[in-house]
C-alpha positions in Angstrom: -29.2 -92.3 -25.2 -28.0 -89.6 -22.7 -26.3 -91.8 -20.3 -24.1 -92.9 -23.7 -23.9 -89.5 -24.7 -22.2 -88.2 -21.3 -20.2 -90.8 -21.1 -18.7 -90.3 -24.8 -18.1 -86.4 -23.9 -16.6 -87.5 -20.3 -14.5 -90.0 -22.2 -13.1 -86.9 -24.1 -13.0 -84.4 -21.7 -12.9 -85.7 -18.1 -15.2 -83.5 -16.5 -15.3 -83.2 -12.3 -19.1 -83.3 -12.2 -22.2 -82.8 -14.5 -25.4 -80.6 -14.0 -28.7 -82.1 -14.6 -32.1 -80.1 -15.0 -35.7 -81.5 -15.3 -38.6 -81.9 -14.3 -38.8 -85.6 -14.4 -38.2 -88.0 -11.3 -37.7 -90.9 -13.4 -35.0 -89.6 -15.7 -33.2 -87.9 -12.6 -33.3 -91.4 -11.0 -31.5 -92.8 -13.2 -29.2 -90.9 -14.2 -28.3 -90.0 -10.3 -28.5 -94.1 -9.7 -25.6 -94.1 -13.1 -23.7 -91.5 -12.4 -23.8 -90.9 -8.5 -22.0 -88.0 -7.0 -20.7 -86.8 -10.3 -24.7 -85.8 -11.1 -25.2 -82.5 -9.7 -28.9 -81.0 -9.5 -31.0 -78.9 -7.8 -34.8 -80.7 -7.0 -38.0 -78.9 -6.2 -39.6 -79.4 -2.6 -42.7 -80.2 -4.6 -42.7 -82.3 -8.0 -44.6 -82.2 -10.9 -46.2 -85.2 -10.4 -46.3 -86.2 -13.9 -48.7 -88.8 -15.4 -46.8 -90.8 -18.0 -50.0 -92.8 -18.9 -52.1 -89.7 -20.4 -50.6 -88.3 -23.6 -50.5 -84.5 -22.0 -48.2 -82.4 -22.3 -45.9 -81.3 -19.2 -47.3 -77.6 -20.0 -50.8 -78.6 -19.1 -49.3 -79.9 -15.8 -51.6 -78.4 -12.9 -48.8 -78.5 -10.4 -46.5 -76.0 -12.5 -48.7 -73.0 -12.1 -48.0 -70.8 -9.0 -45.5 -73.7 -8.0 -42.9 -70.6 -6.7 -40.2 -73.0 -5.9 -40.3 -75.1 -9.0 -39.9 -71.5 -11.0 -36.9 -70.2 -8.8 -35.3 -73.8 -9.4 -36.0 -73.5 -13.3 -34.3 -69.9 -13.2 -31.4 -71.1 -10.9 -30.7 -74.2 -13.2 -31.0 -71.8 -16.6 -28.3 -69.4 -15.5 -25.9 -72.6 -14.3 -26.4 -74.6 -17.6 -25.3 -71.1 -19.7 -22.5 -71.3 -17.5 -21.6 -74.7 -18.6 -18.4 -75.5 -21.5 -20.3 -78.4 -23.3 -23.9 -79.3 -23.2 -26.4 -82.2 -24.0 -30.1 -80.7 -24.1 -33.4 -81.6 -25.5 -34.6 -78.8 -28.1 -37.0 -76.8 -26.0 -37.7 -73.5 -24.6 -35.6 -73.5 -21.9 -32.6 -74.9 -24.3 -32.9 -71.8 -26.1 -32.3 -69.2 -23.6 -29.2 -71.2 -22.6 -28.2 -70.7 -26.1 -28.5 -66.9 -26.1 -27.1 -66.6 -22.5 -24.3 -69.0 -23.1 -23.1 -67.1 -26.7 -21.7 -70.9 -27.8 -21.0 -73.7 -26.0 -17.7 -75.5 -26.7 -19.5 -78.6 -27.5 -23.3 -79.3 -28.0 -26.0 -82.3 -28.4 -29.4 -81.4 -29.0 -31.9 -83.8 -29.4 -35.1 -83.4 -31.0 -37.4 -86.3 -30.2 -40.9 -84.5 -30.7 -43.0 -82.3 -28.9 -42.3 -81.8 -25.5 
């Protein structure tokens, strides 16, 4: 659903790179195995090391707390996304201070699959 997403708005506007942010390995993957150099992104020294099996939620994560790098990369990848033109974001947290720092984005997808 992203992949087509980017793809539409890069079919419209031609953009030189995009800028990913998040915390999960498998969704980077991909999208870096899709979209190659285009996918910019900055990556923790230390993941999350997220367990897709248990129905927990990434809050409850034991690796986020005191994880100094993974916070500096979350703040880092905050003030670039409110940077951004056009944006494709799941409706969290995070999505909402890019919102407020951003003051309208030329173009916006937000997707709201559940609780995150």
């Amino acid at each position: 659903m992203v992949s087509y997403d980017i793809k539409k708005m890069n079919n419209k506007y031609n953009y030189d790179y995009y800028f990913l942010s998040t915390e999960d390995d498998i969704i980077r993957a991909k999208l870096i195995k899709e979209f190659g150099i285009k996918m910019k992104y900055l990556k923790p020294k230390k993941g999350i090391e997220y367990n897709y099996t248990k129905k927990e939620f990434l809050f409850k994560n034991k690796n986020l707390y005191n994880n100094i790098n993974l916070n500096k990369i979350y703040i880092i990848s905050v003030f670039i996304l409110s940077k951004c033109i056009d944006i494709i974001s799941a409706r969290t947290g995070g999505a909402i201070i890019l919102f407020v720092f951003n003051e309208g984005f030329r173009n916006k997808k937000v997707y709201y699959l559940g609780n995150y």
